[in-house]
N, C-alpha and C positions, 0 to 999 in steps of 0.2 A: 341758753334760756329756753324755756318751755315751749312756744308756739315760734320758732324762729322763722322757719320760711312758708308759714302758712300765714292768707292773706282772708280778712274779709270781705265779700264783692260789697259794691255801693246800696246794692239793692239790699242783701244781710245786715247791713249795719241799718238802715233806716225799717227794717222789722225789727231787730233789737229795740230801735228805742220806742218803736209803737208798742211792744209786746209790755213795754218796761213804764210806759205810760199806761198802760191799760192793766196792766197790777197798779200801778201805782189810785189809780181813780177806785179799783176796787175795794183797796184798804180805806180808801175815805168812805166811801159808799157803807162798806160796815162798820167804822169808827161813828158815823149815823148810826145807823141802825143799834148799834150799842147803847149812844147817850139816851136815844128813844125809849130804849126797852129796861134800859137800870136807873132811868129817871120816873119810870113809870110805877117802881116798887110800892108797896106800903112799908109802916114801919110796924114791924112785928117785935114780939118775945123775941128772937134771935137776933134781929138787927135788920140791914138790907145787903145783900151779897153786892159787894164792887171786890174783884176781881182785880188782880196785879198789871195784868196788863189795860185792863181800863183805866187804872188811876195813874200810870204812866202816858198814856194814852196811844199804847203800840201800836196801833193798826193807824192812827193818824199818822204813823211818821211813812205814812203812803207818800206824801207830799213831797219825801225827799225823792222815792221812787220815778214821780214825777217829772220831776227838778234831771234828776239825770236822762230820763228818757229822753225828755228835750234837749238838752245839752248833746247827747249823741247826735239828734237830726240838724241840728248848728252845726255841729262839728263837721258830719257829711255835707251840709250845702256849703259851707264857708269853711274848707280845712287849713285855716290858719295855726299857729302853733298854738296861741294862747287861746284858741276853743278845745283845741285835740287834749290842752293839758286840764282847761275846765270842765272836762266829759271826763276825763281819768279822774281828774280829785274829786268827781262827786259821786263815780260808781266804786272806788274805794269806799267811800265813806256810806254807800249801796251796799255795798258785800261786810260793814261793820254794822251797820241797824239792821240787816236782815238776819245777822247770827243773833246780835242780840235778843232780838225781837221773837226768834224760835226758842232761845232757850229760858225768857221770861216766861213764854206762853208754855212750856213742858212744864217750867217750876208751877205755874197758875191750875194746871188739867193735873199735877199730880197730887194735889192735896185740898179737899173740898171739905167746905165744915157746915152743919147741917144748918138749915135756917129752921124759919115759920112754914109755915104748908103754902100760904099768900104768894112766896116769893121764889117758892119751888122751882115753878114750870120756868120762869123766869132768869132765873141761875143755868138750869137746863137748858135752855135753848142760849143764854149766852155762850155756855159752856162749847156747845156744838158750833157755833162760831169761831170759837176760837180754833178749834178743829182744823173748818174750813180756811181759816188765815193760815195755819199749820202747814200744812199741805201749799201754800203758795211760797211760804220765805223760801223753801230752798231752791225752788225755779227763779224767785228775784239773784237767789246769790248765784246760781249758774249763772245767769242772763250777766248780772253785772260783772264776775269773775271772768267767765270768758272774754268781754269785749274788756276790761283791761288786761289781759294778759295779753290779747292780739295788739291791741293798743299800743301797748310797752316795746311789744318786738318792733312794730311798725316803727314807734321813733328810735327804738338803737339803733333799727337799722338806717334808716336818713341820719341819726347821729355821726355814722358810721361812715357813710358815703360822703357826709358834709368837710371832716374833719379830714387835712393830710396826716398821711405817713409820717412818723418822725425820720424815718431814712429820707425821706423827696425832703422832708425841709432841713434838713443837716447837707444834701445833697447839692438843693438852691442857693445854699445861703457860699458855695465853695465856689 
């Protein structure tokens, strides 16, 4: 497997999940800043620009970002099996809304359709937002990818150590 005998110290894994709560709080922070600013439109000849990933509400699913960074600093204070495996199934599912969430946001920056003049600067400055979220999903998906891939080697290898030989218990049982 991919990261087999590399190990994260105690101290690396509790910056992962601050780094991964602290993306996480800033996709909320802008998922604000969002409702504020496309709630604020008028209703023009064109309509009012809401964007793809606003009416999904991508940058809120910060929350799950969240959700795993804390689960990681659980898992580090209390490394029980069933925190180790609840920090994996939710930086999985970290490393799935962070893809998603980049390639909503390319389909949303690649095609813009003109409005009113009103709701311009509006659109514009959302637009640049989304930008700036851009540039963060694929630090969420390192962040979450790597600490499950170390994660994984970590329980095979206790798998591994846990489980006998099938020679030693064909051996015991004679």
């Amino acid at each position: 497997m991919g990261c087999k005998n590399s190990k994260l110290s105690t101290a690396d894994t509790l910056v992962l999940g601050a780094i991964q709560i602290m993306i996480g709080i800033f996709h909320v922070f802008m998922w604000y800043f969002l409702l504020v600013l496309y709630m604020g439109q008028l209703k023009g000849f064109f309509g009012v620009y809401e964007p793809l990933t606003y009416r999904t509400g991508c940058a809120l699913w910060g929350v799950f970002f969240i959700i795993g960074g804390a689960f990681i600093i659980k898992a580090v204070r209390h490394p029980t099996e069933i925190w180790l495996i609840c920090s994996l199934s939710m930086n999985i599912l970290c490393v799935i809304i962070s893809s998603i969430a980049a390639v909503l946001t390319i389909i949303e920056l690649m095609n813009f359709h003109s409005m009113s003049y009103r709701n311009f600067g509006q659109a514009k400055l959302g637009r640049e937002v989304s930008r700036i979220l851009l540039i963060s999903y694929p630090l969420e998906f390192a962040i979450a990818l790597v600490y499950s891939i170390c994660l994984c080697s970590h329980l095979s290898e206790t798998h591994e150590a846990t489980t006998p030989n099938e020679s030693e218990e064909v051996e015991s049982t004679f």
